[in-house]
C-alpha positions as CSV (number, residue, x, y, z in Angstrom):
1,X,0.0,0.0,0.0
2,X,1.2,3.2,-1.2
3,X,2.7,5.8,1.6
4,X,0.2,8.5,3.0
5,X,3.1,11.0,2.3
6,X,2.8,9.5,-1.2
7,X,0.0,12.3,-1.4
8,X,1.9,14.8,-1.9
9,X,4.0,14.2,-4.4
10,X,1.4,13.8,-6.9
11,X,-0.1,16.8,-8.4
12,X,-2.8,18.4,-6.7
13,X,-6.3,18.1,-8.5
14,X,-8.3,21.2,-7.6
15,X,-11.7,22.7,-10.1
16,X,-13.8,21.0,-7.4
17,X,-16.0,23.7,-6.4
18,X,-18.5,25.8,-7.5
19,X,-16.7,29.0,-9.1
20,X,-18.5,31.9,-11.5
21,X,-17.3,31.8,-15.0
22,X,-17.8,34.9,-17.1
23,X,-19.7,35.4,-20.3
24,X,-19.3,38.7,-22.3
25,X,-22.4,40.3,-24.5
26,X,-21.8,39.9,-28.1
27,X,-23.3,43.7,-27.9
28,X,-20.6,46.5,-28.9
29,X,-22.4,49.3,-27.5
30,X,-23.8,47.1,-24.4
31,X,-20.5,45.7,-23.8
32,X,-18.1,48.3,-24.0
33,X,-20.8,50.1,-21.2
34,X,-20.8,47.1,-18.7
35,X,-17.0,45.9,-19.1
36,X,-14.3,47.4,-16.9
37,X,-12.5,50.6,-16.9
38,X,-9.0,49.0,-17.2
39,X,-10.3,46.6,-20.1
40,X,-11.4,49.7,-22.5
41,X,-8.4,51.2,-21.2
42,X,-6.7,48.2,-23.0
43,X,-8.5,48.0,-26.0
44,X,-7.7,51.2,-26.6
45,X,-4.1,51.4,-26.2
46,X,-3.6,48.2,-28.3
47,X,-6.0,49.7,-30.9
48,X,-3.5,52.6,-31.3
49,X,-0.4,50.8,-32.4
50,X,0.9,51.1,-35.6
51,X,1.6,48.0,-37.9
52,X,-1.0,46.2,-36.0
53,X,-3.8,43.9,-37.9
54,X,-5.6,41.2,-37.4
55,X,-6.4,39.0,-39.5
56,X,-9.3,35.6,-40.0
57,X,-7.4,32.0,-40.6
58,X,-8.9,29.5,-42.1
59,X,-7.5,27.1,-39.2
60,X,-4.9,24.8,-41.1
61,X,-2.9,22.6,-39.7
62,X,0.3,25.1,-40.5
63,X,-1.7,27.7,-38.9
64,X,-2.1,25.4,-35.7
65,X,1.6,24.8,-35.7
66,X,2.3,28.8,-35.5
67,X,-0.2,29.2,-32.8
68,X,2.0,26.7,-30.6
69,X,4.8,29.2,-30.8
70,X,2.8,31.5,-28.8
71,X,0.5,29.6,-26.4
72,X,1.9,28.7,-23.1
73,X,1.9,24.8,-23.7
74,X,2.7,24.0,-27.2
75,X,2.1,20.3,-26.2
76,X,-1.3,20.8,-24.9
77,X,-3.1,17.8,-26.3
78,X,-7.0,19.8,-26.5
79,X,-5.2,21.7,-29.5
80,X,-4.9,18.5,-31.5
81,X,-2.5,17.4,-34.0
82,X,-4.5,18.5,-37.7
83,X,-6.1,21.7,-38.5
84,X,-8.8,23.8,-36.3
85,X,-12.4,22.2,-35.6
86,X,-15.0,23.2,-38.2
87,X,-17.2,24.9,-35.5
88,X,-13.6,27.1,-34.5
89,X,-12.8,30.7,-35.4
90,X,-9.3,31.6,-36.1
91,X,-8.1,35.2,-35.6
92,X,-4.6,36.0,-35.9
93,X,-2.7,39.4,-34.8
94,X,0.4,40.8,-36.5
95,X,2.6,43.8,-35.6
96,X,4.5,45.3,-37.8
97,X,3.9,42.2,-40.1
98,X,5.4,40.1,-36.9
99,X,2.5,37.2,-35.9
100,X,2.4,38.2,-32.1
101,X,-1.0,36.7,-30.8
102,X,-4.0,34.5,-31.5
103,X,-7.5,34.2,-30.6
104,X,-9.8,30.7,-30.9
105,X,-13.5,31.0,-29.9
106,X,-15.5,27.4,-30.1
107,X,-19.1,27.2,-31.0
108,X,-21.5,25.6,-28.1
109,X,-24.8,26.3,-29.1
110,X,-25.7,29.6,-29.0
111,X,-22.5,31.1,-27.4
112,X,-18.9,31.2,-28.1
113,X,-16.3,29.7,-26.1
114,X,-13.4,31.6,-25.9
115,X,-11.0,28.5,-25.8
116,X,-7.3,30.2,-26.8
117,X,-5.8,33.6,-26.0
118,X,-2.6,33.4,-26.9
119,X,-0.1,36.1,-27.1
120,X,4.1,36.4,-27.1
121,X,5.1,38.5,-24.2
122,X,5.6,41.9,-26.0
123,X,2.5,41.6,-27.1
124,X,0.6,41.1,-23.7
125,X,2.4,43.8,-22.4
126,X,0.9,46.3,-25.2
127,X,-2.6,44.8,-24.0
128,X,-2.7,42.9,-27.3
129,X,-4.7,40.2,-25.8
130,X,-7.7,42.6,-24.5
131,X,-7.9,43.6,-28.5
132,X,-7.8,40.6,-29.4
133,X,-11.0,39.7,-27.0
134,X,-12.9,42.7,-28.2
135,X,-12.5,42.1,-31.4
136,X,-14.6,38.6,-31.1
137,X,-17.4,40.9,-30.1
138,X,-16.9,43.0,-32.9
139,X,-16.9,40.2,-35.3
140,X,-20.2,38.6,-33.6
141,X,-21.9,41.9,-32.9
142,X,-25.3,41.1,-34.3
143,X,-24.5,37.5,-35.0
144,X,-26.5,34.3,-33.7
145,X,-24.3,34.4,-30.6
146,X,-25.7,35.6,-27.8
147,X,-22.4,36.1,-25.2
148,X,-18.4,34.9,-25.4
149,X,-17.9,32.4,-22.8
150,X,-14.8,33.9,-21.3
151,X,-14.8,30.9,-18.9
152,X,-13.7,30.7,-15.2
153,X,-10.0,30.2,-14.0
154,X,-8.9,28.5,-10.6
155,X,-5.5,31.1,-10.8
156,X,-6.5,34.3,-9.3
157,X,-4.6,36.5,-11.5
158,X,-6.4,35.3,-14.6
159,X,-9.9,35.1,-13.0
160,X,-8.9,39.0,-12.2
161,X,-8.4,38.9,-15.3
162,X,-11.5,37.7,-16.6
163,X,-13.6,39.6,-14.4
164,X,-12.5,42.8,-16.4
165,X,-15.3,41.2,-19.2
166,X,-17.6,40.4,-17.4
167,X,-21.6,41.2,-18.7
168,X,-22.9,38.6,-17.0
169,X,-21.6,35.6,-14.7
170,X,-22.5,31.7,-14.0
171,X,-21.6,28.9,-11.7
172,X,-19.3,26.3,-12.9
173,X,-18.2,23.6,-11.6
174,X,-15.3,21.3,-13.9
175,X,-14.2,18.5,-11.4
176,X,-15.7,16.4,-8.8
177,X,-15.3,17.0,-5.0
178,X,-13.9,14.1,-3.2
179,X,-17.2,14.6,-1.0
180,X,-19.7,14.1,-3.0
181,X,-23.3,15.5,-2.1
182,X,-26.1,13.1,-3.2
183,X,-28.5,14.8,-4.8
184,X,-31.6,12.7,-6.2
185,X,-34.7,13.2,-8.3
186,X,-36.7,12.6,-5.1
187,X,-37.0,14.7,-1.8
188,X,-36.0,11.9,0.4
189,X,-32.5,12.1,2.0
190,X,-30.8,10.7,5.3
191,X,-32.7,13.6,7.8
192,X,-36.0,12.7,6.2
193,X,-35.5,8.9,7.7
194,X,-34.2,10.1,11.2
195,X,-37.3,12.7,11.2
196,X,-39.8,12.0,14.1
197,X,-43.5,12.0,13.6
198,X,-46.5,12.7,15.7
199,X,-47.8,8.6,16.7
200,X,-51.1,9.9,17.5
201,X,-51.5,11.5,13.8
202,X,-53.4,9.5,11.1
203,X,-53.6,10.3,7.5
204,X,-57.1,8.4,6.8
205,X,-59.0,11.8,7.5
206,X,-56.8,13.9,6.3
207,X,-57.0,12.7,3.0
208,X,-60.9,11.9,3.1
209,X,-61.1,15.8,3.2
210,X,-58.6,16.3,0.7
211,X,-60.4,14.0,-1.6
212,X,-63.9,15.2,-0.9
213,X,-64.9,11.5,0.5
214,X,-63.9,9.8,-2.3
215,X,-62.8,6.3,-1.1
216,X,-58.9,5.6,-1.4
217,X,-56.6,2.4,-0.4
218,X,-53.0,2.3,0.3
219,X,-50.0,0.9,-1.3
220,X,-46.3,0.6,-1.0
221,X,-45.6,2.2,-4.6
222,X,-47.9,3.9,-7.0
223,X,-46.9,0.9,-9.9
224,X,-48.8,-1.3,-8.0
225,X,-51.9,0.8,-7.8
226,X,-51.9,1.0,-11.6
227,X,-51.6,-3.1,-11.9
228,X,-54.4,-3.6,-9.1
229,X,-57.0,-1.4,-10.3
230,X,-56.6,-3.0,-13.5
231,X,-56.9,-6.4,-12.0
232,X,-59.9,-4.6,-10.1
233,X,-62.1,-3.9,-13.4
234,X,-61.4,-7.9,-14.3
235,X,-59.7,-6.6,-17.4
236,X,-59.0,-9.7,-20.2
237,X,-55.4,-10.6,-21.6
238,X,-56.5,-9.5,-25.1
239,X,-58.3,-6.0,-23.4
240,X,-56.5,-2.9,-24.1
241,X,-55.0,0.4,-22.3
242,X,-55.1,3.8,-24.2
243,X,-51.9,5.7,-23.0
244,X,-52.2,9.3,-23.2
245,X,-48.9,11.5,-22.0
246,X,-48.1,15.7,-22.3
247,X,-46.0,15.1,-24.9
248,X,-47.0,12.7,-26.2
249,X,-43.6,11.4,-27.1
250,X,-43.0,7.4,-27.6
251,X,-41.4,7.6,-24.0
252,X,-43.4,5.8,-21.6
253,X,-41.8,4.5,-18.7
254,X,-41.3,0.8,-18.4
255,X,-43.2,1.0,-14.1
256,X,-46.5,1.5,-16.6
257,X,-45.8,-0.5,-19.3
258,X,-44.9,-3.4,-17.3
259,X,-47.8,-3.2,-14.5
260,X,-50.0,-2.5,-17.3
261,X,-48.9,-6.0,-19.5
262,X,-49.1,-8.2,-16.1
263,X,-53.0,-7.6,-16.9
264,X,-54.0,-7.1,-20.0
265,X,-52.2,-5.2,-23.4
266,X,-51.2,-1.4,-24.3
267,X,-51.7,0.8,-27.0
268,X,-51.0,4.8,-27.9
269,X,-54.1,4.9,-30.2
270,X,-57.8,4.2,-29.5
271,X,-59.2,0.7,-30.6
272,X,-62.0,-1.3,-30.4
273,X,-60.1,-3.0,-27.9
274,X,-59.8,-0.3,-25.6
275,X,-61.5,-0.8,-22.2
276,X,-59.5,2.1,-20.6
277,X,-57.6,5.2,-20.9
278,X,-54.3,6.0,-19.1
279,X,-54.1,10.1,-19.1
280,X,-50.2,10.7,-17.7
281,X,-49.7,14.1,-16.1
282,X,-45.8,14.0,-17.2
283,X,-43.8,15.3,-14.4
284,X,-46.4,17.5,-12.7
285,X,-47.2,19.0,-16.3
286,X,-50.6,19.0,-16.8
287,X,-51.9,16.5,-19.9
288,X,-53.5,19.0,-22.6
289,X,-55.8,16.1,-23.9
290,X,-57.7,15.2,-20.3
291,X,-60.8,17.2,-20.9
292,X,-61.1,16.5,-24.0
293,X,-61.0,12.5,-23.4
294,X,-63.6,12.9,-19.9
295,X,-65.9,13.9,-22.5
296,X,-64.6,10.9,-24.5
297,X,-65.1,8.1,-22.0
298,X,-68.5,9.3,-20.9
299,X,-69.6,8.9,-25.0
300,X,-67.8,5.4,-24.9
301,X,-68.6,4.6,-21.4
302,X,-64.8,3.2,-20.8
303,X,-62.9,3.9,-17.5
304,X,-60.3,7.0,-17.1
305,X,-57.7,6.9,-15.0
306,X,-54.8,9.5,-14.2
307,X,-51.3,8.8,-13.6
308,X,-50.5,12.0,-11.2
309,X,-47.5,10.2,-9.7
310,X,-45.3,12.6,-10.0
311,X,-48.5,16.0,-10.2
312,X,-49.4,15.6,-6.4
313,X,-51.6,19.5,-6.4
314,X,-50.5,20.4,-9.9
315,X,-53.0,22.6,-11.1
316,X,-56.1,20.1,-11.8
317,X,-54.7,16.8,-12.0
318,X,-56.4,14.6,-10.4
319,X,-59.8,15.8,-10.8
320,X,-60.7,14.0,-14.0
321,X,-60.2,10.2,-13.4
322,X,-62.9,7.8,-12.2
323,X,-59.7,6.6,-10.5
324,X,-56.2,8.4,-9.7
325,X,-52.8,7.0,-9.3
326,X,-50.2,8.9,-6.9
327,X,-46.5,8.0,-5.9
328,X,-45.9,9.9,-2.3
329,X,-41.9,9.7,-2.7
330,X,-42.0,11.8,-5.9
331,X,-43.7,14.5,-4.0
332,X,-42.6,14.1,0.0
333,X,-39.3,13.0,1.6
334,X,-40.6,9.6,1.9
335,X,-39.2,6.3,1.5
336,X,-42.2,4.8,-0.2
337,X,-46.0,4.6,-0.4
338,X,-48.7,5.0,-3.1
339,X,-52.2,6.1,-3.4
340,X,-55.4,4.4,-5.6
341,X,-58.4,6.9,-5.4
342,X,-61.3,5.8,-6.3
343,X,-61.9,2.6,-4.5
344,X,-61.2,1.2,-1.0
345,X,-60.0,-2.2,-1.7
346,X,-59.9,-4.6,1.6
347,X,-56.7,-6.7,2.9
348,X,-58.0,-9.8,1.9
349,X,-58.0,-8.3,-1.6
350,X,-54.9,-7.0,-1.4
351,X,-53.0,-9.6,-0.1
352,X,-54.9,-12.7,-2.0
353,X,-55.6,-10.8,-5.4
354,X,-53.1,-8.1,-6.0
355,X,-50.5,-9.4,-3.8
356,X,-49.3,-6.4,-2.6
357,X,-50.2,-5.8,1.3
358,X,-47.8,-4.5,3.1
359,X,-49.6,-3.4,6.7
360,X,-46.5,-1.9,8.5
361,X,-45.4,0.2,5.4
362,X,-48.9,1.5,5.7
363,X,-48.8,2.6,9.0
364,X,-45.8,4.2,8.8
365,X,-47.4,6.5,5.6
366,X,-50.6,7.4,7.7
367,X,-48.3,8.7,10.8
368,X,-45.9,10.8,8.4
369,X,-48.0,12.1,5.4
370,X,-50.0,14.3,7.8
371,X,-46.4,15.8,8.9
372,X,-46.1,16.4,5.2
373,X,-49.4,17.5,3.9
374,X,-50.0,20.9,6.3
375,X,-47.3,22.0,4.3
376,X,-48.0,21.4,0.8
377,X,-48.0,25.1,-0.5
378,X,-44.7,25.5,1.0
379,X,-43.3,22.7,-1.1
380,X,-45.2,23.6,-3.7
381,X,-43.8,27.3,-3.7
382,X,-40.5,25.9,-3.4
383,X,-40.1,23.7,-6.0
384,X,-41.2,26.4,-8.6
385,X,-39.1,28.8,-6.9
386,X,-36.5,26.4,-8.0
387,X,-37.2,25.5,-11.6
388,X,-37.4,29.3,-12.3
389,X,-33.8,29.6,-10.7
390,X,-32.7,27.0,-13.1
391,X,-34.8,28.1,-16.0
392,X,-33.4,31.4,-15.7
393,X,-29.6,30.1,-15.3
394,X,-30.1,27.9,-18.2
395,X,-32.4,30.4,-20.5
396,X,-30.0,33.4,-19.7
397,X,-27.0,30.5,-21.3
398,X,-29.4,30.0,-24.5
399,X,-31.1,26.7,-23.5
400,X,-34.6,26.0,-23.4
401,X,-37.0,24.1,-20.7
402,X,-39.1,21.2,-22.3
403,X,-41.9,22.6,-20.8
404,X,-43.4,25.8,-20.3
405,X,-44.3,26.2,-16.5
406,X,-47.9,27.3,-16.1
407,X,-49.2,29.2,-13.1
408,X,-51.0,26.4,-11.6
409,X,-48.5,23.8,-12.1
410,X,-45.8,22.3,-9.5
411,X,-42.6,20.6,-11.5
412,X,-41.5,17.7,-10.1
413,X,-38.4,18.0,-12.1
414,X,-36.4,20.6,-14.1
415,X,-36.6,19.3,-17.8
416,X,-33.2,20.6,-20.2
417,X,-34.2,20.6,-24.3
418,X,-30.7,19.9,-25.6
419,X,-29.6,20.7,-28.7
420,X,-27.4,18.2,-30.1
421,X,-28.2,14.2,-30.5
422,X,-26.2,11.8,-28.0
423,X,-25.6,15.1,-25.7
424,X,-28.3,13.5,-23.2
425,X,-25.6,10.1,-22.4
426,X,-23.2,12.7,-22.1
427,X,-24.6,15.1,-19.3
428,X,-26.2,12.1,-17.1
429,X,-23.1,10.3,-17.2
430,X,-21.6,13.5,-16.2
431,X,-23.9,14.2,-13.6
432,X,-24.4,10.8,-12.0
433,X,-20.1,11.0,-11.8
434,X,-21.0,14.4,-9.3
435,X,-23.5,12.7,-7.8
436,X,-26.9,14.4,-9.5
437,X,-29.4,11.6,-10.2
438,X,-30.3,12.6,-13.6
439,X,-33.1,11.2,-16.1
440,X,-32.9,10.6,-19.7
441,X,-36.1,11.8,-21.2
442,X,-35.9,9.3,-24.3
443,X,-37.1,10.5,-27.6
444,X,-37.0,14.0,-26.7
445,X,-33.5,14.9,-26.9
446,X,-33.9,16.3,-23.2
447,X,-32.9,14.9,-19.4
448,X,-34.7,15.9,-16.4
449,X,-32.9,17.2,-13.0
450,X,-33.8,17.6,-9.4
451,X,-35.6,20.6,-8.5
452,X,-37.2,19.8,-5.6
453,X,-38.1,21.9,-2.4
454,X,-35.2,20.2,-0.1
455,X,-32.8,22.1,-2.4
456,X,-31.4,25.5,-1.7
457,X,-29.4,27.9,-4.2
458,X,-26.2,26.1,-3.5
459,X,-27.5,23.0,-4.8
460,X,-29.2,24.3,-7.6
461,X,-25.6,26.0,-8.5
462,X,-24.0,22.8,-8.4
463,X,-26.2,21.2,-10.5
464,X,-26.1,24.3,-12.9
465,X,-22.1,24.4,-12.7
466,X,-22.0,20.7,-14.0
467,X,-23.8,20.7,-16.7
468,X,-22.8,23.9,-18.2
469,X,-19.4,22.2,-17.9
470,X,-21.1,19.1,-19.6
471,X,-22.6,21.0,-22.5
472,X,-19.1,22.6,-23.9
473,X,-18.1,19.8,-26.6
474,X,-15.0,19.4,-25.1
475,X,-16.9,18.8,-21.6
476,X,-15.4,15.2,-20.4
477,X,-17.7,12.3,-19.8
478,X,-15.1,10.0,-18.7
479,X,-13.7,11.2,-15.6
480,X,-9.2,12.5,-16.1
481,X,-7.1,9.4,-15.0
482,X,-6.1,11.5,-11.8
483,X,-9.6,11.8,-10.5
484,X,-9.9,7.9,-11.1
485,X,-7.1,7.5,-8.7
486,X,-7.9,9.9,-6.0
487,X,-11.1,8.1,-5.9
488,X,-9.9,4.5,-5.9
489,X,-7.6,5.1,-3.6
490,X,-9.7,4.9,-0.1
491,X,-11.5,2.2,-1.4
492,X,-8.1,0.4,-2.2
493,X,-7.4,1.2,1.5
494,X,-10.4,0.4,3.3
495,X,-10.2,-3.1,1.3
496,X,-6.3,-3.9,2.5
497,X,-7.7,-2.7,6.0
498,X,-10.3,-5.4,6.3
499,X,-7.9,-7.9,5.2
500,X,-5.7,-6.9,8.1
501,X,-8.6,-7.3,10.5
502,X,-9.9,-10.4,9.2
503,X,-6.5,-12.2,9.3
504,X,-5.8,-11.0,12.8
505,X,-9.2,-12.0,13.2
């Protein structure tokens, strides 16, 4: 086993916290209002040299080679060994016919990256480099590109540096911590299991008042609710289930598909086999079709039922289906537990027909959901308060939300559009590697983050900072080789120390 002063003689691996990178407007007359004193100062005295120009390269491979001359690490491996990416713009500066500096900017979506600054050391001292910057928004002034990523540097004097440009600022976060926060989809966490509950309190009339006195029964998990009612209304093997989602995207998740096949079949269009309708309120986003099929089902007199497991009091889910699905851990910090309204179905039922009674899970959800439910407008609030901070973080960066939050809607998630195929792999490997649980919404080029009310602006920076990491095309996936090791290494230790123990043992 390696030495603990080992440690230090390898390099240090920093970028593990959440720092604010710095985008500049691709707006002349904005920018040059907002940016700082000493930068104008420097564009100005650079601007006033004679023999200066600057010229756009094509990006050849010779003209790669002559940028090495001047960039700090001629063997940096990111330049690569051919000519400039297609997406990359070249702009070289020469004094007095002398090439002295050069400027790459990367396209990621709707900004510019400003990936190379690279100058000889006359040059930066006639604030060449600050030109050389300005000139990007002068070439983009107008242009699809909304701001020039300046980026974010862990060495002080080039964040100071940085900060000179600065029109707007995000969080970014490029390496893991070697504590990693674990942030999931759901509410639940380690204080919601130690959290004590009143023993006298009982859900049952809570929720009878809730639901107006509609009749409701139990379960550990909403997927079994969807299989039992099913089972309930004695549908046959050859019977179908309409499947009706927001989007209406081919994505249906497999908890439905499979509870719905252990009865009977599925389908996304109406048939003569239909018996029932499925009406899926995706992620607390209200279904635009479930009025329209109420009236539908009465004229065919078939059964509808709503899948509102993750749109507990989103606007009017819930009030259309003869029966209603709900998952409690998508809405609460609780371990489990799922609601059927609609129909009180007996033990004997439950444990004999549906095979899912599970008495002390039960009791435990009727002594904590009424913890829970007297504050359901504060989680409510919350949770929006939170996929507005993201929306705005993401919007401001020129990415769009999947869905457009209405006013009576709670999100149960944050849902990211992305704009390039395969990018989806890349930012929930990336996440679940920082320990974000994040979804791949299949089909619709977008993944799904937590945005729930446990979260405070710290987290929601973190998960921000990642991601916009994620999204630049050079963004890794697979974490660097040194990261690997510093987080092998205590596992590699904990496992030689139980070997100790169990041979001393």
């Amino acid at each position: 086993m390696a030495s603990r002063k080992d440690v230090f003689q390898e390099k240090y691996v920093g970028k593990d916290y959440v720092a604010r990178g710095v985008d500049l407007i691709l707006d002349k007359e904005v920018a040059w209002k907002k940016i700082s004193r000493r930068a104008r100062r420097a564009i100005d005295a650079a601007r006033s040299l004679p023999g200066l120009r600057i010229e756009k390269k094509k990006g050849t491979k010779e003209e790669l080679d002559l940028f090495r001359t001047i960039w700090y690490d001629a063997n940096d491996s990111e330049l690569g060994d051919g000519a400039f990416r297609d997406d990359q713009h070249v702009y070289f500066c020469y004094l007095n016919d002398e090439f002295v500096a050069g400027v790459i900017v990367t396209e990621v979506d709707s900004n510019l990256f400003l990936h190379y600054n690279g100058a000889t050391d006359e040059a930066k001292k006639l604030q060449i480099p600050s030109l050389m910057i300005w000139h990007i928004v002068e070439e983009f002034h107008g242009s699809r590109f909304k701001y020039l990523d300046v980026g974010c540097s862990f060495r002080k004097s080039l964040q100071d540096f940085f900060e000179n440009w600065k029109t707007h600022e995000y969080p970014l976060l490029m390496n893991p911590p070697y504590y990693l926060p674990k942030i999931d989809l759901s509410p639940f966490d380690n204080a919601s299991l130690s959290s004590k509950f009143d023993v006298s309190a009982n859900a049952d009339e809570e929720l009878k008042k809730r639901f107006s006195g509609r009749p409701f029964t139990y379960f550990p998990a909403g997927k079994y609710a969807l299989y039992a009612i099913l089972k309930h209304l004695n549908l046959a093997r050859e019977d179908e289930v309409f499947i009706s989602t927001t989007t209406g995207s081919p994505y249906i998740s497999s908890c439905v598909t499979t509870a719905i096949e252990a009865v009977c079949n599925w389908n996304r269009q109406l048939s003569d086999k239909t018996k029932a309708i499925l009406v899926i309120h995706e992620f607390g986003f209200i279904n635009p079709e479930v009025k329209q099929l109420k009236e539908l089902v009465k004229q065919k007199n078939i059964i509808l039922i709503e899948d509102c497991a993750y749109a507990w009091k989103s606007g009017q889910a819930g009030q259309f289906g003869d029966y209603v699905i709900y998952s409690l851990p998508k809405f609460f910090p609780m371990q489990y537990g799922g609601l059927l309204l609609g129909v009180e179905l007996s033990d004997e039922l439950m444990w004999s027909f549906f095979r899912c009674l599970d008495v002390g899970k039960r009791e435990i959800i009727r002594k904590q959901l009424p913890f829970y439910l007297k504050d359901e407008d504060i989680i409510c609030r919350q949770r929006i308060e939170n996929y507005q901070y993201l929306e705005n973080l993401f919007k401001e960066e020129g990415y769009e939300t999947l869905f457009s939050l209405s006013a009576e809607e709670t999100p149960a998630v944050f849902i990211l559009k992305l704009s390039r195929p395969g990018l989806a792999n890349k930012i929930s490997s990336r996440c679940d590697y920082f320990g974000i649980e994040c979804g791949i919404f299949h089909h619709n080029d977008a993944v799904f983050l937590p945005c729930h009310q446990n979260l405070s602006q710290p987290h929601l920076d973190y998960i921000f900072g990642v991601v916009k990491a994620g999204l630049r095309k050079d963004g890794w996936v697979v974490p660097p080789e040194e990261i690997i090791k510093k987080r092998e290494k205590p596992i590699a230790q904990r496992q030689d120390a139980e070997k100790r123990w169990r041979a001393n043992k």
